[in-house]
C-alpha positions in Angstrom: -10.2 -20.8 5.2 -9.2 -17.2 6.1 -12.6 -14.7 5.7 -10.9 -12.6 2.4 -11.2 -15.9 0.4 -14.6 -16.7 1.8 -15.5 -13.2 0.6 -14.1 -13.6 -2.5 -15.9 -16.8 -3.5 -19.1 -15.6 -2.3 -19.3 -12.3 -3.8 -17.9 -14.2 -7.3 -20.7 -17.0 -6.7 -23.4 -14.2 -6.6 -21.8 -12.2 -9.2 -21.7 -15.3 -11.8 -25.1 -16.7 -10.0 -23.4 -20.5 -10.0 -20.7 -22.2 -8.1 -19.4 -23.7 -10.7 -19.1 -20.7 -13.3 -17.3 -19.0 -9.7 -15.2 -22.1 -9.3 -14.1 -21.9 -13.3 -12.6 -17.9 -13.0 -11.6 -18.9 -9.8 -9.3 -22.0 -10.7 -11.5 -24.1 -8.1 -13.4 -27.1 -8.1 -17.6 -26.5 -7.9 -17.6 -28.6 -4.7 -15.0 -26.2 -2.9 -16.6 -23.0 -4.0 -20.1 -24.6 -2.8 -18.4 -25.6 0.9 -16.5 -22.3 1.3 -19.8 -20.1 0.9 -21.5 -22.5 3.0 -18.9 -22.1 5.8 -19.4 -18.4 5.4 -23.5 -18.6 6.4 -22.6 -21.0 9.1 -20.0 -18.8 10.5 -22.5 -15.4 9.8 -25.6 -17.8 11.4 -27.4 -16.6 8.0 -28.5 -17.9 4.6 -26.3 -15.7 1.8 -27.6 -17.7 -1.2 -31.0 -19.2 -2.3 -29.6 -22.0 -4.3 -31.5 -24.1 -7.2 -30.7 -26.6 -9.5 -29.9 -24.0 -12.2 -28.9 -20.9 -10.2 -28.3 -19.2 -7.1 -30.0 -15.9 -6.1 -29.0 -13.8 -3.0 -31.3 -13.8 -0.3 -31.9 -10.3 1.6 -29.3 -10.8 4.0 -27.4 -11.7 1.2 -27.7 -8.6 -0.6 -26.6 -6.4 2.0 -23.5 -8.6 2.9 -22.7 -8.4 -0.8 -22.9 -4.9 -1.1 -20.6 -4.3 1.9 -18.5 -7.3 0.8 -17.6 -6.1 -2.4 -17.1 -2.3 -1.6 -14.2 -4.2 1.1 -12.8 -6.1 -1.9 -12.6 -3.0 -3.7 -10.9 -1.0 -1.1 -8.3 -3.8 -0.4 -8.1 -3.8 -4.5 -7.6 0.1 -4.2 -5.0 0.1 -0.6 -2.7 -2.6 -2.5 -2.8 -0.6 -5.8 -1.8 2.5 -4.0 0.9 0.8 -2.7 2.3 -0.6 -5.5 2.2 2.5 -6.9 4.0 4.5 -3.9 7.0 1.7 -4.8 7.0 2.8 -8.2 6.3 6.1 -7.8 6.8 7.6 -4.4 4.7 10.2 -3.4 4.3 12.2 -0.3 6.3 14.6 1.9 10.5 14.1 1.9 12.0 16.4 4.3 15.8 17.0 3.6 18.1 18.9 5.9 21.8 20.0 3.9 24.6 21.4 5.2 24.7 24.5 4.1 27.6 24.9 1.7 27.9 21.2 0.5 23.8 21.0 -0.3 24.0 24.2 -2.1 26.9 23.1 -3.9 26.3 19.8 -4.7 22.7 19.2 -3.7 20.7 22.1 -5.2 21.7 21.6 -8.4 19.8 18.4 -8.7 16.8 19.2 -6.9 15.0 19.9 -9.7 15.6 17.0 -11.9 14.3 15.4 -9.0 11.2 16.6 -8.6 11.0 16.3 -11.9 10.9 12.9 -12.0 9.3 12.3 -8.7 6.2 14.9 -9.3 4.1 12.9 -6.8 6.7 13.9 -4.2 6.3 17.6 -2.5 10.2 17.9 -1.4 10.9 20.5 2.0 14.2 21.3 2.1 16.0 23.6 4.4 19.7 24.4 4.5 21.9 25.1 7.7 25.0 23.9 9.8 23.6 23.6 13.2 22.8 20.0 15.1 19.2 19.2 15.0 17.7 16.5 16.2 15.8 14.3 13.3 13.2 12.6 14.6 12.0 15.5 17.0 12.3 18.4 14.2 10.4 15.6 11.8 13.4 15.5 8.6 13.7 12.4 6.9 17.3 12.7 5.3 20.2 15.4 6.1 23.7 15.5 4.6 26.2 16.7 7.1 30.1 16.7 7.1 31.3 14.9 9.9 30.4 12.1 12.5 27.8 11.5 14.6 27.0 10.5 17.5 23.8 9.5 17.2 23.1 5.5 18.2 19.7 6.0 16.5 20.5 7.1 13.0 21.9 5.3 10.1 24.6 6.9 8.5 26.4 6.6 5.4 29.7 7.9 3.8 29.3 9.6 0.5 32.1 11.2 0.1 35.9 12.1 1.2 36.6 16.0 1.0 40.0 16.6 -1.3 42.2 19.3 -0.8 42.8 21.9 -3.4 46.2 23.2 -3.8 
């Protein structure tokens, strides 16, 4: 049983002070709840739990593996909300490089409805025509005109210039 679950059933066994109240919110049986936090003191070399007929109690080392147990739980609660989140709503730094005349023309304009809607994004964008080199000058996205030669980006056509006549 991988270490996240043991932590899980232990700090819910301590929190409900019974295996089998822990095993009902956890969907488990009493028997596996009982075996997993045993595992866990065997594996630690310590006593978690002072267990009686009616309840369990944590012991000293129990405590303190408690108290850092949970605050873990929480933080891996926390780091998977965040991330969620971030795929919802993205937030950070985007770093756009446009071509000068075709981002102010057709770029610009919709920069602010889009940080607008993104308002957890801080958007750096910086308009020119010369070849830069992505990764070393740090930019995310850039809309040229042209080809590349470039093996290492990924590329894609958005449009096909029309003539006017």
């Amino acid at each position: 049983m991988d270490k996240l679950k043991s932590l899980m059933i232990f700090i819910r066994s301590a929190q409900y002070g019974s295996f089998s109240e822990a095993a009902r919110h956890l969907g488990m049986a009493p028997s596996a709840v009982s075996r997993a936090v045993l595992r866990l003191e065997d594996d630690l070399g310590v006593r978690l739990l002072q267990r009686t007929t009616r309840s369990l109690t944590l012991t000293e080392d129990g405590n303190r593996f408690y108290q850092r147990s949970e605050q873990i739980l929480n933080d891996l609660e926390e780091a998977e909300l965040e991330v969620k989140q971030s795929q919802s709503m993205p937030l950070g730094t985007l770093r756009l490089d446009l071509s000068f005349v075709f981002g102010k023309i057709h770029i610009a304009p919709a920069l602010l409805q889009f940080v607008t809607q993104y308002s957890k994004l801080n958007l750096n964008v910086s308009f020119n025509d010369r070849t830069i080199d992505l990764i070393e000058e740090g930019i995310d996205a850039t809309v040229r005109i042209g080809m590349s030669s470039d093996s290492r980006l990924i590329m894609h056509h958005l449009a096909n210039g029309t003539k006017k006549s």
